[in-house]
N, C-alpha and C positions, 0 to 999 in steps of 0.2 A: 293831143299830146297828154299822155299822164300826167298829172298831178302830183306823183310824187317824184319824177324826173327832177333832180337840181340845175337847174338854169347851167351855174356855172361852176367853171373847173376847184379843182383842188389840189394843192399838196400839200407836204409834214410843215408844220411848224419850226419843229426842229431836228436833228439827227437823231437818230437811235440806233442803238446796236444790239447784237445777241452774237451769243455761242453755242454750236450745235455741233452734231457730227452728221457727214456725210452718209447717208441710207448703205450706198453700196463700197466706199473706200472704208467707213470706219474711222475714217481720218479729222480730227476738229477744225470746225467751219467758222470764221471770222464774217459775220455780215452786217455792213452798215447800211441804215435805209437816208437819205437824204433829200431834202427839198430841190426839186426843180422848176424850173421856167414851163412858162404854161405853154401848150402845143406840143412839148417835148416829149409827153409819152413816159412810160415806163423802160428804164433804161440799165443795163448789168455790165459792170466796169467788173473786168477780171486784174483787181491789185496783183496776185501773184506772178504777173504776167510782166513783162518788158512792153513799158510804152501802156498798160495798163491799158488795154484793148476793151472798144463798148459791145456789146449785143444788143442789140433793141428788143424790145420784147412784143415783137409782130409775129402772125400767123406765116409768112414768106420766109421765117428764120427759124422756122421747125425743121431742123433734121431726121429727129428719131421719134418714135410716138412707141415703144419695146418697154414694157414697165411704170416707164413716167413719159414725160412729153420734157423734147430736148430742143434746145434754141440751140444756134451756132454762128458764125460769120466765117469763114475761112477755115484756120483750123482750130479755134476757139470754141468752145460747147458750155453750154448751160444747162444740168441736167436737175428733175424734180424741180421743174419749176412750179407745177400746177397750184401748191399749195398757197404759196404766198402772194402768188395773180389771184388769189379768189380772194385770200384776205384784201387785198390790195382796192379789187371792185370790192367787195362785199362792204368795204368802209367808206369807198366814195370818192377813192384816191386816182387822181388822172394821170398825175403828174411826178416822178420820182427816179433818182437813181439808186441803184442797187450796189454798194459795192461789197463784193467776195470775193476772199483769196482763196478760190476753189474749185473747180467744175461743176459740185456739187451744191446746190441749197440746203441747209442740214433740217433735216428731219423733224425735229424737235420730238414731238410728242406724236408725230403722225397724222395729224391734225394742223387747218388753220388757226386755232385758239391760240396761240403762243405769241403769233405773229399778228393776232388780232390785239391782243393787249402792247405787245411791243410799238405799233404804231397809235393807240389810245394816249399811251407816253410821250407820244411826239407831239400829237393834236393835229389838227386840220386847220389851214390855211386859207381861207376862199382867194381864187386870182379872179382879174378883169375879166381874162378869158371866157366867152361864155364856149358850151359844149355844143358836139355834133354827135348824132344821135343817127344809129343804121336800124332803119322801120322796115321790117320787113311787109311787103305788101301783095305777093304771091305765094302759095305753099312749096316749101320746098324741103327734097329728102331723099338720104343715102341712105344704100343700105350694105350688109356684108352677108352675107347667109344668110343666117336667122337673124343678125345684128340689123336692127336699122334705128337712125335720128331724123326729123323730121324737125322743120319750125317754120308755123301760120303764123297769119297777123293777129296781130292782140297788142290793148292798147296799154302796154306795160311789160315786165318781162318775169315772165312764167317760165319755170321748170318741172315736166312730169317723167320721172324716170320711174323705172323697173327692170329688176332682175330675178332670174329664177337657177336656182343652184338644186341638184339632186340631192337632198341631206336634209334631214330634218332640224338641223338650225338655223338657215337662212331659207328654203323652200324660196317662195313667191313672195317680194317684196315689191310695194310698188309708195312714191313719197310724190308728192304734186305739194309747189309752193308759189304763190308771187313774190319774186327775190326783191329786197328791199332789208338797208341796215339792220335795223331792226330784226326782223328775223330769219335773216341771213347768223347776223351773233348769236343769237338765242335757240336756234334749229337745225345749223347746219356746222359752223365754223368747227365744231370740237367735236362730231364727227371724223373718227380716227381709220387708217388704211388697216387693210386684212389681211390675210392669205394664210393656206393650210401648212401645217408645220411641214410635212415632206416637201411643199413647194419650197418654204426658206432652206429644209436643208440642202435640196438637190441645188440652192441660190450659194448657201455657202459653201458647198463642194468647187462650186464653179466660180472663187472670187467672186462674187458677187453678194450684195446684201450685208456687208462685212457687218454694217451698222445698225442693222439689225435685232431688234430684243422686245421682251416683252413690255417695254416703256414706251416704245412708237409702234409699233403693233398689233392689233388682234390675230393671235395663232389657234386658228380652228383645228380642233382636237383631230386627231385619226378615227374618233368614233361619229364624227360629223356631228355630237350632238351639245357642244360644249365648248368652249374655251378655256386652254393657258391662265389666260390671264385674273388673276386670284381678286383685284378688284372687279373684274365682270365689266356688261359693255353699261355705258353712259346710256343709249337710248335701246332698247327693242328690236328698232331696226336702223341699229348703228351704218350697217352696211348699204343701201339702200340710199341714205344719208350723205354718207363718203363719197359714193356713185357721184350723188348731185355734186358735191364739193368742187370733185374734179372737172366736173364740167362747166361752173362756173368759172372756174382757173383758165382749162385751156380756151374758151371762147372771148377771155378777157383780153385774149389776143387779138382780137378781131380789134382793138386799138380804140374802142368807143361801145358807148352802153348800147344794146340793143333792144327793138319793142320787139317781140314777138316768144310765142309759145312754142317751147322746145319739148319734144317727146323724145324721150331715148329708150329705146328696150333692147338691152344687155349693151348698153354701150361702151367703148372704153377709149382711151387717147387716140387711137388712129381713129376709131370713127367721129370723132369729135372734129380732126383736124378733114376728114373728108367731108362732113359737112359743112367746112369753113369754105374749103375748096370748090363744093358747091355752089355757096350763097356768090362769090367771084363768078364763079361761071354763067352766073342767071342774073346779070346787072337791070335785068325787066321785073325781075322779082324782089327787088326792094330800091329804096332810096334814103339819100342823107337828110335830117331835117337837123339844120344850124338856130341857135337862140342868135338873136341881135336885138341890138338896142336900138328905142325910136324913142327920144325925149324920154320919158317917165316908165315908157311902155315897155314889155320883153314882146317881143314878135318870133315866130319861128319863119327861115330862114330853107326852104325845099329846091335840093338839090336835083334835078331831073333824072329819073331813073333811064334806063334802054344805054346807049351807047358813051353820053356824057358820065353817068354813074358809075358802071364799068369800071370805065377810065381809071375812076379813085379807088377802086379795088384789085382789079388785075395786077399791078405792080405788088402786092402783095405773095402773087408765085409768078411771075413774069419779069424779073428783076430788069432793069435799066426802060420799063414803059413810063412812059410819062403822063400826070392825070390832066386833065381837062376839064373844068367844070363851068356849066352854066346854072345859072341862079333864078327864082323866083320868087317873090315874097307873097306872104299870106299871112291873115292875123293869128294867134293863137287864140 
């Protein structure tokens, strides 16, 4: 087991709030973050809604992966979520609800940084709860064309991504990190989203992007060789960066931290969520490992991989399966 894996769970302290606007309404976004009960997961109460309807914030409640990565229940949707699932693991947080009056998560800055200081405000709460941990322990990988994501075992959790754009301002970018608070805050979190100015215009021709500007955006010139943007980028290879962000967001659906080494090249929301849909698919190719207590000791807690493992995952795109698990102990 890593060493730097936290035993046990986490949520806020206390509530926090912020005000943003929606990326593609335009529209200003009310979001509370709140302490919850340990086990409970990451959770999104739609207040604007009658009866104030929850979404869970699981991999099996992805509807859309078209721009951002969209959660849903019925006909409820939670769109751009990615950003504040990565703040959310990037700080260590297991446990919380979401509440917004809005379809949207607002934007902020384009970046986790916003949201990374909004819950520093809160602080972190250790619960009893100790965590479960999905190890992967066989290679496994989608691909799309030339897209493909890929994640081996490794005892901690590695991100290696790359992307190559035609244009001589982003060319060939490639970022490899071991994700951990620390420099997760410092290397990735304020890492801001991009895209070329004719993409947003033909975005706002089309209602879309309403919210849009050059305060949560990088807008890459027409000459390919520049940016919009009159403060210029935060890192080098801002883009590249962002790539990583989003992938820590949307695999923080996978509902629990994972050990293994992810490679993505030219990856984006759907191939993220196909690789989620993978790792479900291949219950041989990893397993759960649970912390428990033994008197003074932590003990890790290995959940059987092959058909019992499965089990805890399938219901994840298989909705109404039920898990099943057998148990074995081992020391750490």
């Amino acid at each position: 087991m890593a060493s730097l894996i936290e035993p046990h769970q986490y949520t806020l302290k206390r509530s926090v709030s912020c005000c943003g606007v929606g990326l593609h309404t335009g529209r200003t976004v009310n979001l509370t973050i709140r302490p919850a009960a340990a086990n409970s997961g990451i959770r999104f109460l739609r207040s604007d809604l009658l009866g104030t309807p929850e979404i869970a914030a699981r991999a099996e409640n992805v509807v859309d992966t078209n721009l951002a990565t969209t959660i849903g229940q019925g006909a409820n949707r939670i769109s751009t979520t990615e950003h504040l699932m990565a703040a959310l693991r990037g700080s260590g947080i297991d446990n919380a609800e979401v509440d917004i009056d809005s379809h949207e998560v607002p934007i902020m800055d384009g970046s986790a940084k916003p949201f990374i200081h909004l819950l520093k405000r809160g602080g972190k709460a250790k619960q009893r709860a100790l965590r479960k941990i999905l190890r992967i322990t066989k290679p496994l990988r989608y691909s799309d064309g030339e897209k493909s994501i890929q994640i081996v075992p490794y005892d901690g959790f590695k991100i290696t991504g790359r992307i190559h754009f035609d244009n001589e301002l982003i060319n060939e970018q490639t970022y490899s990190l071991d994700v951990n608070q620390e420099r997760f805050c410092k290397e990735i979190a304020s890492a801001r989203t991009f895209g070329f100015v004719e993409q947003v215009e033909y975005l706002w021709q089309n209602g879309l992007a309403l919210g849009g500007n050059l305060a949560n955006t990088i807008a890459i010139h027409w000459d390919r060789r520049s940016i919009l943007n009159e403060d210029g980028l935060r890192f080098d290879d801002e883009f590249i960066r962002h790539k990583v962000l989003d992938l820590i967001g949307d695999l923080a659906l996978l509902g629990t931290p994972v050990l293994g080494h992810v490679t993505a090249d030219r990856s984006g929301h759907g191939l993220h969520l196909g690789l989620m849909k993978t790792i479900a698919e291949n219950p041989d190719s990893w397993e759960y490992v649970k912390f428990q207590k033994k008197g003074d000791a932590l003990l890790r807690q290995v959940v059987n991989t092959t058909k019992t493992a499965g089990d805890c995952l399938t219901p994840f795109f298989i909705p109404g399966t039920e898990s099943r698990v057998q148990q074995s102990v081992c020391a750490a």
